[in-house]
mmJSON file of the N, C-alpha and C atoms, coordinates in Angstrom:
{"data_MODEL":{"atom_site":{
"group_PDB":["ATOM","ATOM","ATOM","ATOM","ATOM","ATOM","ATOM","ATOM","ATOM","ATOM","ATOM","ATOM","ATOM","ATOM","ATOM","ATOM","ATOM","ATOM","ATOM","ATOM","ATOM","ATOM","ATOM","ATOM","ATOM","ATOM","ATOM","ATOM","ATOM","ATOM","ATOM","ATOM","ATOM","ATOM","ATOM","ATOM","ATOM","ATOM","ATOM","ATOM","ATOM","ATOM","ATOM","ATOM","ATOM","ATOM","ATOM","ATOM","ATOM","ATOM","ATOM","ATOM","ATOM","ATOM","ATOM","ATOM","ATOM","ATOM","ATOM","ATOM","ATOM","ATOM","ATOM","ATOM","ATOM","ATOM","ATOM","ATOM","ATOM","ATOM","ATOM","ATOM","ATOM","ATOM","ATOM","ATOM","ATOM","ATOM","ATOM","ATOM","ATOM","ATOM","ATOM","ATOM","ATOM","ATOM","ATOM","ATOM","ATOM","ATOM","ATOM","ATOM","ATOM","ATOM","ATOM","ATOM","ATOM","ATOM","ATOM","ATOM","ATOM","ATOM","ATOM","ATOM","ATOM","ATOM","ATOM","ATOM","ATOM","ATOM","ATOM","ATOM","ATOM","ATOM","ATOM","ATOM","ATOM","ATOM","ATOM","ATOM","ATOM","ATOM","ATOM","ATOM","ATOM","ATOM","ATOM","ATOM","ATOM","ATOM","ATOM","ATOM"],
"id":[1,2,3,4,5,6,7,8,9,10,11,12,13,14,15,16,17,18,19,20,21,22,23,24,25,26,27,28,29,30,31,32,33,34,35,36,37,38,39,40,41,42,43,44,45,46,47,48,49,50,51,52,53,54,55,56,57,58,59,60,61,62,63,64,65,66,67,68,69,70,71,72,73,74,75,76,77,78,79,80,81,82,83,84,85,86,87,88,89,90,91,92,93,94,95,96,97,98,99,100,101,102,103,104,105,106,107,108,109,110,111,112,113,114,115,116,117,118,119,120,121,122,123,124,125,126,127,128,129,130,131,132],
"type_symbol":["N","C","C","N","C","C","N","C","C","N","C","C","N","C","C","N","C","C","N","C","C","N","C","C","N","C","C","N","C","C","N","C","C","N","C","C","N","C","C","N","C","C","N","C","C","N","C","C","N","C","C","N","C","C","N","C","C","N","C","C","N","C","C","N","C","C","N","C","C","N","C","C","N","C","C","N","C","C","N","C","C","N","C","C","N","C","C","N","C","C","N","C","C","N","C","C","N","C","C","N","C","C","N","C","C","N","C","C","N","C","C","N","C","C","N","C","C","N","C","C","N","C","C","N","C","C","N","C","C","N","C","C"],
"label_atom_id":["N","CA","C","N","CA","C","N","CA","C","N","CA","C","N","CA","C","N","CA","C","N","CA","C","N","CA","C","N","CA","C","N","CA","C","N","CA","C","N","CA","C","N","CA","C","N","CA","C","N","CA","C","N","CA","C","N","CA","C","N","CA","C","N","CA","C","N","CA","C","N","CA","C","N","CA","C","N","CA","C","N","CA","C","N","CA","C","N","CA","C","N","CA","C","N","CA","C","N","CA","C","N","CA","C","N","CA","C","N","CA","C","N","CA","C","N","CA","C","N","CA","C","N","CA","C","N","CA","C","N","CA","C","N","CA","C","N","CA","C","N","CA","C","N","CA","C","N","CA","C","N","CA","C"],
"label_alt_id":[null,null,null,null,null,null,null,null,null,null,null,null,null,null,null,null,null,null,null,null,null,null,null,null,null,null,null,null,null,null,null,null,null,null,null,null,null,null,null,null,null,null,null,null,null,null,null,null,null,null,null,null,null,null,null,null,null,null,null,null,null,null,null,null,null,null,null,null,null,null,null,null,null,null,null,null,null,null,null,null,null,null,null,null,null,null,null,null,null,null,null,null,null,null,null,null,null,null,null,null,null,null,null,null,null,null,null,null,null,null,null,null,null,null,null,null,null,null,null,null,null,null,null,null,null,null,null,null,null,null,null,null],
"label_comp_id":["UNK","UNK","UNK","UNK","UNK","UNK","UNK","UNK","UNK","UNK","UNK","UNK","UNK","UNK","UNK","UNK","UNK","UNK","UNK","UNK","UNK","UNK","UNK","UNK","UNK","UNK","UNK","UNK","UNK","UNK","UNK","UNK","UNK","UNK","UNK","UNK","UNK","UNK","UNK","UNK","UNK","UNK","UNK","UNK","UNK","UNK","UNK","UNK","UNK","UNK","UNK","UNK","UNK","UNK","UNK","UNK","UNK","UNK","UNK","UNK","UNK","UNK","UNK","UNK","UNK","UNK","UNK","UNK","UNK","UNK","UNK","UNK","UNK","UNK","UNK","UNK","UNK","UNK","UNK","UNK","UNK","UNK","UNK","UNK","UNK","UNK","UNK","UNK","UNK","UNK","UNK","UNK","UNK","UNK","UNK","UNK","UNK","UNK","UNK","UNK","UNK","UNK","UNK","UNK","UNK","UNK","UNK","UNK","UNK","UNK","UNK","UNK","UNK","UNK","UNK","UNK","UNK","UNK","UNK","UNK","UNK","UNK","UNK","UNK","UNK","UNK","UNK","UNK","UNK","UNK","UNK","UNK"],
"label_asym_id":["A","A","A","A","A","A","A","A","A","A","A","A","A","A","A","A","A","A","A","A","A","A","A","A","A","A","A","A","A","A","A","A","A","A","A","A","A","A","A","A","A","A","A","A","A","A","A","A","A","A","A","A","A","A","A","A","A","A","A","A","A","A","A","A","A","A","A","A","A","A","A","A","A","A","A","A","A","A","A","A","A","A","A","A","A","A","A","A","A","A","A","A","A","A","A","A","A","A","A","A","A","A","A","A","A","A","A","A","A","A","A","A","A","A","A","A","A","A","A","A","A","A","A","A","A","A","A","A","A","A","A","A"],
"label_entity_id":["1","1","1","1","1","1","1","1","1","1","1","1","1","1","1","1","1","1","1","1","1","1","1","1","1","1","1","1","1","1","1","1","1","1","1","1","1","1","1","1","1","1","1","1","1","1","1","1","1","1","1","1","1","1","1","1","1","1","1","1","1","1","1","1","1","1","1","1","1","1","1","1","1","1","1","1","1","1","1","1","1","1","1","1","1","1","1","1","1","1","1","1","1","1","1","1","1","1","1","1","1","1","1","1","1","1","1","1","1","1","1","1","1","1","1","1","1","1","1","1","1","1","1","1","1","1","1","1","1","1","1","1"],
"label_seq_id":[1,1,1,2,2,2,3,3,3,4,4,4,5,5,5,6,6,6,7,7,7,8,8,8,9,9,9,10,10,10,11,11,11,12,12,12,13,13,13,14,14,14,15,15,15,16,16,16,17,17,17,18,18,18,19,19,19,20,20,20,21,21,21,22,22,22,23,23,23,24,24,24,25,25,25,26,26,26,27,27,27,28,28,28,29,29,29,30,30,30,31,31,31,32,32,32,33,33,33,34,34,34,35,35,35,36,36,36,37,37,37,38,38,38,39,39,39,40,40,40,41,41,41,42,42,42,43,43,43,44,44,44],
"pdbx_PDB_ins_code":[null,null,null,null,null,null,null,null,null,null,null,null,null,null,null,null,null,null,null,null,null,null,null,null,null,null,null,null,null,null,null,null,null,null,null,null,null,null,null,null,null,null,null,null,null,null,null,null,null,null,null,null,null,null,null,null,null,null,null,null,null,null,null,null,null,null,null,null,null,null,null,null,null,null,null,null,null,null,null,null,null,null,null,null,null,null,null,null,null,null,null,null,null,null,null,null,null,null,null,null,null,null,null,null,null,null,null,null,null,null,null,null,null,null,null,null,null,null,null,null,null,null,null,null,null,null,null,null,null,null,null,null],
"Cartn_x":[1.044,-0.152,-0.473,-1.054,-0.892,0.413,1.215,2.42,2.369,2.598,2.207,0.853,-0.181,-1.668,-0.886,-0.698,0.179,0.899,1.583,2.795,2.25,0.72,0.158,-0.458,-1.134,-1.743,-0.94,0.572,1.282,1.442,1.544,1.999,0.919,-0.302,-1.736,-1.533,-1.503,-1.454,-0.749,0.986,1.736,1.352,0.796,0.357,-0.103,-1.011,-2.435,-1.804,-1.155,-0.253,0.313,1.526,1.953,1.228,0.091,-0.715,-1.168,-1.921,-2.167,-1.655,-0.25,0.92,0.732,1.276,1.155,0.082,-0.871,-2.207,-2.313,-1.832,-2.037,-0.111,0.912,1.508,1.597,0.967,0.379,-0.572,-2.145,-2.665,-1.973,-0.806,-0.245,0.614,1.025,1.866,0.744,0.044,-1.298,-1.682,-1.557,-1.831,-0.951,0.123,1.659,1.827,1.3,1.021,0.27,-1.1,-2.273,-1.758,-0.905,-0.666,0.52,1.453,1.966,1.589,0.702,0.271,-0.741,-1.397,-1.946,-1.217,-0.52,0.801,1.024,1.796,1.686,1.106,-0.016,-1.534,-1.583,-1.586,-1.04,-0.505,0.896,1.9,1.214,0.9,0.74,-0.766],
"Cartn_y":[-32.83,-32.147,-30.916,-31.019,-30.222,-28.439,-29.277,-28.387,-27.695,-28.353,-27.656,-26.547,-26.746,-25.831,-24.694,-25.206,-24.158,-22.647,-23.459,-22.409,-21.995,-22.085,-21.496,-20.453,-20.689,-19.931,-18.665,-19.066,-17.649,-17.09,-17.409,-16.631,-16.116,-16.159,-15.569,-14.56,-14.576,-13.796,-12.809,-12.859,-12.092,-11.057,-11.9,-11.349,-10.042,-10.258,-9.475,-8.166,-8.476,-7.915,-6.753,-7.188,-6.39,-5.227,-6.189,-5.294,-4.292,-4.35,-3.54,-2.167,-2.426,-1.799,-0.666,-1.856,-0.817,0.351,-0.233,0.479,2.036,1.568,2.859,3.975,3.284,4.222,5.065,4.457,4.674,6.006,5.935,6.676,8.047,7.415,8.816,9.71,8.952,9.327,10.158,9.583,10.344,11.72,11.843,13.039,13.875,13.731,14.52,15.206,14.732,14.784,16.022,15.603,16.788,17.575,17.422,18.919,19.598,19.256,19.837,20.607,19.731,20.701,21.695,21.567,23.065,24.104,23.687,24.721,25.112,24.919,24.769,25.528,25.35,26.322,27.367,27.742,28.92,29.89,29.488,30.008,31.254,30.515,30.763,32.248],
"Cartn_z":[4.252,3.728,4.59,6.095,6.686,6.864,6.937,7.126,5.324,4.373,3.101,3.016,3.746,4.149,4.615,5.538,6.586,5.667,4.95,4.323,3.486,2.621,2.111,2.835,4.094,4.696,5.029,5.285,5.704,4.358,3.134,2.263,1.754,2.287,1.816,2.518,4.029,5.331,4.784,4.539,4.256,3.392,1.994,0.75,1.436,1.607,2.279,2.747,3.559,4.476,3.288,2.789,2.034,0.905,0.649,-0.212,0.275,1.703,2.158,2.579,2.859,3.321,2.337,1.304,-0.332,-0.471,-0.423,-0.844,0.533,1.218,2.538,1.859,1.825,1.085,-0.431,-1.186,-2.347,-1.961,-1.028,-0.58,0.317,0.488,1.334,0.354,-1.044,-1.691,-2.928,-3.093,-3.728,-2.64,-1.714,-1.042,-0.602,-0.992,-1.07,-2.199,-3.745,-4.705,-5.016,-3.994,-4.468,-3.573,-2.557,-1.805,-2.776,-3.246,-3.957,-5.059,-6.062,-7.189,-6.766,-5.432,-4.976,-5.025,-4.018,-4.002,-5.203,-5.856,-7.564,-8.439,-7.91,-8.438,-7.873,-6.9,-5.725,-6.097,-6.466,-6.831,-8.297,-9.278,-10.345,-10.453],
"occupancy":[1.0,1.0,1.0,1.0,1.0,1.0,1.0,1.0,1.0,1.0,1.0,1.0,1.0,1.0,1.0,1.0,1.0,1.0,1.0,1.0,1.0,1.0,1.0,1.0,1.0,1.0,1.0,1.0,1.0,1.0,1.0,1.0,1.0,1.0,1.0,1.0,1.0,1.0,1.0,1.0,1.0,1.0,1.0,1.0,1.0,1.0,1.0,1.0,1.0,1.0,1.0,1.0,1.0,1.0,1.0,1.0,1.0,1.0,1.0,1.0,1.0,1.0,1.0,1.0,1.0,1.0,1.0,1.0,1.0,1.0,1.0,1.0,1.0,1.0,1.0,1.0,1.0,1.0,1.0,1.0,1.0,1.0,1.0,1.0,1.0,1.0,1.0,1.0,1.0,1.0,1.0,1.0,1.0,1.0,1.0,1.0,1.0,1.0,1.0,1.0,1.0,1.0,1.0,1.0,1.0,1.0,1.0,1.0,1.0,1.0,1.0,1.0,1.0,1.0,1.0,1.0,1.0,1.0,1.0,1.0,1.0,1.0,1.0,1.0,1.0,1.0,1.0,1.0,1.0,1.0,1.0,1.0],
"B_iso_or_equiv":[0.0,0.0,0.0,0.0,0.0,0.0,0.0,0.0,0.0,0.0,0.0,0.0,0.0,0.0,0.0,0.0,0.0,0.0,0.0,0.0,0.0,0.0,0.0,0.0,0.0,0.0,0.0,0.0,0.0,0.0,0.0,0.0,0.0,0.0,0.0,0.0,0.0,0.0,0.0,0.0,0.0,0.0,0.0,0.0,0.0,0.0,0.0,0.0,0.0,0.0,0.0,0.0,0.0,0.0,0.0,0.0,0.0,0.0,0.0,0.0,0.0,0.0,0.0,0.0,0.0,0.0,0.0,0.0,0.0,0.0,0.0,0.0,0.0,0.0,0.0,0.0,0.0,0.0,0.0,0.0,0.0,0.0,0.0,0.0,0.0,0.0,0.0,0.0,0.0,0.0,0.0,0.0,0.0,0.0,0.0,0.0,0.0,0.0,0.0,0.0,0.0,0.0,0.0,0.0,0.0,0.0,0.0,0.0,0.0,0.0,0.0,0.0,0.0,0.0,0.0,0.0,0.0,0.0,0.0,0.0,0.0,0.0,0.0,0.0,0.0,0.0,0.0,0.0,0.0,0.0,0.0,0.0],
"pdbx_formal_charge":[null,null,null,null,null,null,null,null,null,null,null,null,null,null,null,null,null,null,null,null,null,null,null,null,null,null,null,null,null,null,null,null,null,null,null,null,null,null,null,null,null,null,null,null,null,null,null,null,null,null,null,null,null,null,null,null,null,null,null,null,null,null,null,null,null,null,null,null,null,null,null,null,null,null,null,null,null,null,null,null,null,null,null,null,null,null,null,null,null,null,null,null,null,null,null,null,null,null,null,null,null,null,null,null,null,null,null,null,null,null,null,null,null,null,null,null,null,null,null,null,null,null,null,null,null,null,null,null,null,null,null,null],
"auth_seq_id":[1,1,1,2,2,2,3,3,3,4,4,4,5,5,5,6,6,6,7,7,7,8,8,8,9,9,9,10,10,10,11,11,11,12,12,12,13,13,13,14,14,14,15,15,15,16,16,16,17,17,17,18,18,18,19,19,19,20,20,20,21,21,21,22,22,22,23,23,23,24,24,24,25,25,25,26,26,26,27,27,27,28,28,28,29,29,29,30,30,30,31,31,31,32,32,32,33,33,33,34,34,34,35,35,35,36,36,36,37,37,37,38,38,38,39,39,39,40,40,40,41,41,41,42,42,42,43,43,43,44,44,44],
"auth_comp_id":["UNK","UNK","UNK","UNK","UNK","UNK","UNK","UNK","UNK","UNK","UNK","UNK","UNK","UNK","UNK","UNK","UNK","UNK","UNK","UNK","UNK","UNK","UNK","UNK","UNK","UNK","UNK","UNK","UNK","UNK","UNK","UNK","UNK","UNK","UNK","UNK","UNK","UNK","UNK","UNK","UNK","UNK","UNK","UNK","UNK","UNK","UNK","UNK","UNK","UNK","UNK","UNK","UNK","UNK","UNK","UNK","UNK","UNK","UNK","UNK","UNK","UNK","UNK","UNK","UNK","UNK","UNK","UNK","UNK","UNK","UNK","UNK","UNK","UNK","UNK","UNK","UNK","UNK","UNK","UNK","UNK","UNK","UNK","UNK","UNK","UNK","UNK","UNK","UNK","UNK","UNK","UNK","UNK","UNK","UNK","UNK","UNK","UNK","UNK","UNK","UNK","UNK","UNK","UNK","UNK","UNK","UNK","UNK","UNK","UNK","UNK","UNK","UNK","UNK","UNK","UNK","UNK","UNK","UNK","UNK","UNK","UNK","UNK","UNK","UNK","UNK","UNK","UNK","UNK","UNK","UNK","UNK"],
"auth_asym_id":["A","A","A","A","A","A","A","A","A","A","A","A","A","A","A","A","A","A","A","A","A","A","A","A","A","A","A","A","A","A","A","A","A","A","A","A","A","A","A","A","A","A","A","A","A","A","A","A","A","A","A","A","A","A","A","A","A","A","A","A","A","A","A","A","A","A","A","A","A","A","A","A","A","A","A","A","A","A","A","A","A","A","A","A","A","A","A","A","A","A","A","A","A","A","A","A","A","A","A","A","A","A","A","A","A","A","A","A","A","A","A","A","A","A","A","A","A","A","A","A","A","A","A","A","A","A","A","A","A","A","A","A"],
"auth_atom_id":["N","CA","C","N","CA","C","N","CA","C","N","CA","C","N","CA","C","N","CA","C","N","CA","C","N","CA","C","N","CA","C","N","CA","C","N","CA","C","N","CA","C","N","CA","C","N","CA","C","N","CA","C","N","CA","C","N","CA","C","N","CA","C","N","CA","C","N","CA","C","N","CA","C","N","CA","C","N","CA","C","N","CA","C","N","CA","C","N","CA","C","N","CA","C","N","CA","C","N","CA","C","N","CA","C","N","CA","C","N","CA","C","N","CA","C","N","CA","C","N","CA","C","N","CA","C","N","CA","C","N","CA","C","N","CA","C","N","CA","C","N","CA","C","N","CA","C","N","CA","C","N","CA","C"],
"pdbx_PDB_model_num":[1,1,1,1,1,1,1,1,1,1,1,1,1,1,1,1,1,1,1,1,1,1,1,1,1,1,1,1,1,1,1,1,1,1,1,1,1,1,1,1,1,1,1,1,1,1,1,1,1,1,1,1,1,1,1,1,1,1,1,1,1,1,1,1,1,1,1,1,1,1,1,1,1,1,1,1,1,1,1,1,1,1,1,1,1,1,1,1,1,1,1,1,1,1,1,1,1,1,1,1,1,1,1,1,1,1,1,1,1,1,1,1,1,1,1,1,1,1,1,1,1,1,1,1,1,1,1,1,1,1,1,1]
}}}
């Protein structure tokens, strides 16, 4: 029972983990984005 808790708990942890990861490259990739179509706009 315990040890089953357990291995939930890391795959919550992890979860978390990863999402987060996600969500901060997502945000950097969204701002690579708007620097480009400035540029973009610039240009024009």
């Amino acid at each position: 029972m315990f040890g089953r808790l357990r291995k939930i708990d890391i795959a919550i942890v992890f979860g978390t983990a990863i999402a987060a990861t996600q969500s901060v490259v997502q945000k950097e990739d969204v701002k690579k984005v708007n620097k480009k179509t400035l540029t973009e706009r610039r240009k024009k």
